[in-house]
Each structure stands twice: as structure tokens, then as C-alpha cells.
VEXPALUM-40079 format. One record per residue (C-alpha): y, x, z; residue in three letters. Coordinates in steps of 0.5 Angstrom, whole numbers, plus 500, padded with zeros to 3 digits. Each point is the difference from the previous one (the first is absolute). Layout:
N
YXZALA/...
! end
This chain:
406
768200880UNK/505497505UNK/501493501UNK/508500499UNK/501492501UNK/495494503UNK/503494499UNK/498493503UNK/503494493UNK/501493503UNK/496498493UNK/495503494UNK/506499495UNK/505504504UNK/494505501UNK/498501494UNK/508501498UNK/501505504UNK/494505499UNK/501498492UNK/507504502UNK/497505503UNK/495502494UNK/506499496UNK/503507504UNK/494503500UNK/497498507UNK/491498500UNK/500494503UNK/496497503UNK/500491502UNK/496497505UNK/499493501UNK/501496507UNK/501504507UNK/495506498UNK/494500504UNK/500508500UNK/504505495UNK/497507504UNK/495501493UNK/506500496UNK/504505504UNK/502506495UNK/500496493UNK/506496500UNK/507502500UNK/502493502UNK/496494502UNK/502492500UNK/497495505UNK/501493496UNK/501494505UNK/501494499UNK/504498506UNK/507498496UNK/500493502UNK/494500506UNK/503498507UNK/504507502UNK/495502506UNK/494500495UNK/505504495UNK/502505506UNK/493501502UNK/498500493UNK/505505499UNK/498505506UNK/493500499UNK/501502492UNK/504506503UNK/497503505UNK/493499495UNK/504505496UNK/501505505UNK/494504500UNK/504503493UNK/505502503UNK/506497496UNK/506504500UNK/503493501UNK/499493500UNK/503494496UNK/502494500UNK/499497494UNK/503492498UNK/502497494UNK/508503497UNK/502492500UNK/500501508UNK/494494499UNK/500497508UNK/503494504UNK/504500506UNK/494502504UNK/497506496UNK/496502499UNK/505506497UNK/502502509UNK/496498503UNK/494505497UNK/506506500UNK/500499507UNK/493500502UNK/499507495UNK/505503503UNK/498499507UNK/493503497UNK/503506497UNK/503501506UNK/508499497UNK/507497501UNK/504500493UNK/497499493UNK/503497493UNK/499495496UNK/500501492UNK/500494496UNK/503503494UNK/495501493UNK/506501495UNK/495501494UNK/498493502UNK/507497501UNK/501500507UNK/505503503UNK/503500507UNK/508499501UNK/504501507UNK/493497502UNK/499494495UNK/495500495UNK/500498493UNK/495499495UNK/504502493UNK/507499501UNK/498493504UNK/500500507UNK/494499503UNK/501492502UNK/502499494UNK/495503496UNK/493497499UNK/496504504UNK/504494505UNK/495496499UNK/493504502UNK/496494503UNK/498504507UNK/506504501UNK/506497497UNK/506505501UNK/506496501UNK/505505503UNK/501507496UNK/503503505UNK/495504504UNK/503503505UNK/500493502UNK/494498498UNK/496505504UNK/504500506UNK/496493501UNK/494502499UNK/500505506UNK/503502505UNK/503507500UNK/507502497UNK/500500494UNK/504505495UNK/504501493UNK/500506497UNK/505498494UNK/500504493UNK/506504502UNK/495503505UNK/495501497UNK/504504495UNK/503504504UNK/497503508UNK/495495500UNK/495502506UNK/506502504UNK/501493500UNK/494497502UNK/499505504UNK/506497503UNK/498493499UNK/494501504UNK/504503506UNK/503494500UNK/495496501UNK/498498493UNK/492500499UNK/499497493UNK/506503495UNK/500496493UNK/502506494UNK/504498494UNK/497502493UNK/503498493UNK/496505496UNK/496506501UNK/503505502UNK/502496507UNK/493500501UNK/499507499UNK/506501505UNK/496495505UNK/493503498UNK/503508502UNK/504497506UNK/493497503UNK/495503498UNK/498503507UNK/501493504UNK/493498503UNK/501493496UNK/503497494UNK/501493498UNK/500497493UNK/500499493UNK/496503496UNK/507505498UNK/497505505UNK/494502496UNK/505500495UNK/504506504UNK/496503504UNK/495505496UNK/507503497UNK/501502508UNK/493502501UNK/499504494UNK/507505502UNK/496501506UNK/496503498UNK/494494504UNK/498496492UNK/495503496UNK/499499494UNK/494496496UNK/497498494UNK/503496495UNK/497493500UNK/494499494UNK/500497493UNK/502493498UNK/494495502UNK/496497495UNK/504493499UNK/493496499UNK/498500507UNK/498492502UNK/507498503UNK/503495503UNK/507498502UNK/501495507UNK/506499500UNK/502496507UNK/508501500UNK/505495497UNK/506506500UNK/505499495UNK/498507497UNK/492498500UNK/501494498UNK/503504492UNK/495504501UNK/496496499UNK/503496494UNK/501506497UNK/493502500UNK/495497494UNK/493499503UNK/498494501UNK/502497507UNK/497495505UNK/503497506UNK/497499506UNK/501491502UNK/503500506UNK/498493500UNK/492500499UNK/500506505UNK/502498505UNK/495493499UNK/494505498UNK/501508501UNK/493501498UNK/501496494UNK/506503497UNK/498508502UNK/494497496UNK/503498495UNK/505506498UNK/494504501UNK/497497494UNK/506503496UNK/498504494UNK/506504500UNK/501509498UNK/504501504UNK/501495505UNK/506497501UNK/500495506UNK/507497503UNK/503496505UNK/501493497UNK/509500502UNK/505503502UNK/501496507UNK/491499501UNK/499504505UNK/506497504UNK/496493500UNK/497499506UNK/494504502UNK/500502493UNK/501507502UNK/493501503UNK/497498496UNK/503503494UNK/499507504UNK/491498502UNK/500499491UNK/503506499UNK/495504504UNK/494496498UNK/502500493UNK/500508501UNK/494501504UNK/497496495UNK/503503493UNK/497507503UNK/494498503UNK/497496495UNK/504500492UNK/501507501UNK/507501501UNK/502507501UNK/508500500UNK/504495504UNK/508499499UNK/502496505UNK/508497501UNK/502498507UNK/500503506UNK/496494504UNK/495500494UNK/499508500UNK/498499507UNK/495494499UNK/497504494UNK/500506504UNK/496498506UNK/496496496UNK/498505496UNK/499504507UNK/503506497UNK/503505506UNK/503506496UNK/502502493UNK/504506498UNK/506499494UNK/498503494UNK/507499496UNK/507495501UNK/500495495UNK/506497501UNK/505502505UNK/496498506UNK/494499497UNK/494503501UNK/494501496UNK/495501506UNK/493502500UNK/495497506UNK/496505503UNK/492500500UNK/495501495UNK/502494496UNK/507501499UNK/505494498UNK/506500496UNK/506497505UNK/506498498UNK/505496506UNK/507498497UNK/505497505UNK/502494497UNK/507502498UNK/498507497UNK/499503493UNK/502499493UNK/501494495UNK/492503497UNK/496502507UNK/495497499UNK/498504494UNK/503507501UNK/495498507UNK/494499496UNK/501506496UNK/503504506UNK/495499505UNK/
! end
């Protein structure tokens, strides 16, 4: 079986967002959690592999050393190419990371242009003359302004990567884009352009920029190229087809919801959810954290349902890491001692907690819950049923299509 894509994630969320788009389309993928240690073993089982960092907001020289180290990891699959993947609200800061780890991946696959795509239509981010909206709003006017790591302020993105690196950086406007879209780029790229940003507003631009690029060395952004790209593969010809996913799983498996994000849609998600909920008391957290992990460990709840106290609590100081270490110890310790075998988990940062906590290193997607979001099986003798949603992805009832889907 041909490796066609490896993809390096600044997070699990985005991770898992992405392959879940590729199994949607038919594509047996495999997900690996931090800087694989080797993938030599997997070679010839997976069509697609993502390596699923947590480097969006770590300091850019780490997140480009992360960022290197997971692509060379990957090949000894011998990928037909390399993916970049960040979330499509651009999430990044004047410093990166976004720039800086395009520029460290294309000096390592020994390249010059590549293109950015953001847009992710079926989730309402789309990209206009180089702005992003979510919805009908512009990015910084949207909520999604307001991420406490990576507050994005401007949504002109041509502007807002040229700051984080520096190399020129390109436009290839929707007009583009529909009409001789790589003929334009091949001559933005002989002008000295190094990143070009690619409009979208709907699928068929990422069809358009999927079949235009399918042969560059790296792709960078959204999970949009997973969207596209298995149509590109299966018209020549390098796509083999698998096996449906199996039967619906047995919705009385010991579960537990951790949900760490404060996003609006999390937020609803969770009012619409009838289980009994328990919030997690910043407060006495940070005064004991043996103490409130014991306490939320001695909750008798089927399924479990734990959640951040408030919308602002991880913006209180040094609230958030100590929010992340409950998470993952509540984790391991649900697993390890009240015999949990299905976790969904809400927030990219939480993801990342109870994943490493768990020491979970790889995972295939079994099925998409909702676009974005995976239903995930670790690999082992002991399987877990894994669920990893970004805080703004979903329907209103996730959480209950999660348990019956996972």
C-alpha cells in the first residue's frame, strides 16, 4: 500500500480533524501522537499518516525543531508528500508559529514555493482576496478573535504571515484559482514568492487548488486538503480502495466527557447535553490539585461528564496549566483505575494533556463523527475508544452522537 500523504499537526485536535477527512474519503489512516520515535514498522499499512504535535503556541525554534524531526520521522514511508497542517482560523501570532515551521519544512524537503490553504467551506471558513472569515464574519470580528494563546486580530493573512517570516509571500485570488490557477503560481514563484496564500469559498476551489498542487514536495493548511486530495489520488490512479468502517459500537462502554474548552460551540454543546455535569473549581485547584483530582475522581457518574467551571477560567493566571495536568490525570486515572474505555475530549490543549498522559502514541480513525471529528481506536492489546474534538467543531448534540459513534 502507498504512503500518499504524511502530515506534521501543530495539535491532536487538527490531527485528528484531518485524518478523520481523509477516512471520510476512503483513505486508511493512521494518527501518531508527538515526534514519532520510528514509523519504519508501519510502512506499507496506511495510506496516510499524521504526526500530531503540540507545538502551536511552544516557542517557534522548538515548534520548528518539533516540526522537522516528525517529517523526517515519516520518511521511511516514502509519502508522495508532506503536509503542513494548522488550524483553518489561521490560529498564530506575529511571531508564528505558522512561518517560521513553513520555512524550516521546506528547507528539509529541499523546496522553494509552497501554498498555504486555510479554508474549510463545510465548517464556514473560507478565504477572500486573502481575508478569512468564519461565517459570514470576518475573522477578527468573529469569536474565534479571542483565542487566549492565539488571538487573531487581523484577518488579512497575506499580511499576517508576511510578519512571521521572511520570505515573500504571495496571493492567489479566487479569480485565480478559477481559472489557470498553477500557471500563476508557477509565476508568482518565479517572482520570488515562497508561500502563496489560495482563495476558497467552497469546495470546488479546493478541488481546483488540490488538482493544481497535488505534485508540490509540501502543502500547508487547513484540513481542506483532506477534503480534496483523495479525489486527485483516485483519478490517477495511486488510491486503493479499502473497506468500509465497522458496525456502530456498543453505546454502554464506561465513558467519560472531559471537556477543557471554553469555545462558544463547546460551551452549547454541553447545555445541550442532559447528563449530569461536574465543573472543575479552579479555585481549589490551584490551592490542592491532589484534592480536587481526588474529589472528581470520587464522582459516581455513567457517562462521566467533567468541565471547565467558566468560559474565561483557563484565562485566569496559571489557571491554564493546571487545568491541562487535571485533565490528563483525570484521564489516566479514569482508565487505569474506574475502568473507562471511551474518552471524548473537548479542546485542543485538553486533547494534548490527556493524550500524553495516557502515553497513547498511535491511533487509527475508524469512522468521522462529525466533520472534523473522528471516532479513533488506539492501538495495542487493549484498545481505547478515542474521541478528540476542537473546541469549536461539531453539532449542537455531539456529544451524544459521540457516544453512539465511537
Amino acid at each position: 500500500m502507498n504512503c500518499l500523504l504524511a502530515a506534521v499537526a501543530d495539535d491532536f485536535t487538527g490531527g485528528s480533524d484531518l485524518a478523520g477527512m481523509l477516512r471520510e474519503r476512503g483513505v486508511k489512516t493512521l494518527l501518531l501522537f508527538g515526534v514519532p520515535e520510528q514509523t519504519a514498522s508501519w510502512r506499507g499499512q496506511h495510506q496516510a499518516v499524521v504526526a500530531c504535535l503540540k507545538t502551536r503556541a511552544a516557542e517557534p525554534v522548538e515548534a520548528c525543531r518539533q516540526a522537522v524531526a516528525a517529517m523526517q520521522a515519516m520518511q521511511p514511508l516514502w509519502p508522495r508528500q508532506t503536509l503542513f497542517k494548522y488550524c483553518s482560523t489561521f490560529d498564530s501570532t506575529p511571531r508564528g508559529n505558522i512561518g517560521p515551521v513553513t520555512e524550516a519544512l521546506l528547507a528539509a524537503a529541499g523546496a522553494n514555493f509552497t501554498v498555504h490553504l486555510p479554508a474549510l467551506p463545510v465548517n464556514g471558513r473560507t478565504q477572500y482576496l486573502g481575508h478569512l472569515f468564519v461565517h459570514s464574519e470576518l475573522l477578527s470580528e468573529s469569536p474565534l478573535r479571542d483565542h487566549p494563546l492565539n488571538p487573531m486580530t487581523d484577518p488579512n493573512l497575506v499580511r499576517w504571515l508576511s510578519l512571521q517570516t521572511r520570505q515573500q509571500v504571495g496571493l492567489l485570488p479566487l479569480k485565480e484559482v478559477r481559472g489557470a490557477l498553477r500557471e500563476r503560481a508557477e509565476e508568482l514563484q518565479s517572482s520570488g514568492v515562497t508561500m502563496a496564500l489560495v482563495d476558497a469559498v467552497e469546495n470546488l476551489d479546493l478541488d481546483l487548488a488540490a488538482e493544481a498542487f497535488a505534485d508540490l514536495p509540501l502543502l500547508c493548511g487547513g484540513s481542506g486538503w483532506g477534503v480534496a486530495l483523495p479525489a486527485v489520488w483516485r483519478r490517477r490512479g495511486w488510491l486503493e480502495e479499502q473497506e468500509a468502517a465497522g458496525p456502530i459500537s456498543d453505546t454502554s462502554v464506561p465513558t467519560a466527557i472531559l471537556a477543557g474548552s471554553c469555545s462558544a460551540m463547546t460551551l452549547r454543546q454541553l447545555r445541550l447535553f442532559t447528563a449530569p455535569q461536574f465543573a472543575v473549581d479552579v479555585a481549589a485547584l490551584q490551592r490542592d490539585r491532589e484534592a480536587e483530582l481526588a474529589r472528581l475522581l470520587a464522582i459516581d457518574a455513567r457517562p462521566l461528564v467533567i468541565r471547565s467551571s467558566a468560559e474565561k477560567s483557563s484565562q485566569q493566571a496559571g489557571a491554564a496549566t493546571e487545568i491541562e495536568w487535571l485533565f490528563g490525570e483525570l484521564a489516566r486515572r479514569l482508565v487505569t483505575e474506574k475502568g473507562i474505555r471511551r474518552l471524548i475530549v473537548a479542546g485542543g490543549e485538553t486533547s494534548g494533556a490527556v493524550v500524553g498522559a495516557l502515553g497513547v502514541t498511535a491511533a487509527e480513525v475508524v469512522r468521522v463523527i462529525d466533520p472534523g471529528v473522528p471516532a479513533l481506536r488506539t492501538l495495542g492489546e487493549t484498545p481505547l475508544r478515542l474521541v478528540l474534538k476542537s473546541g469549536n467543531f461539531g453539532g449542537d448534540h455531539f456529544f451524544a452522537k459521540a457516544i453512539e459513534n465511537s
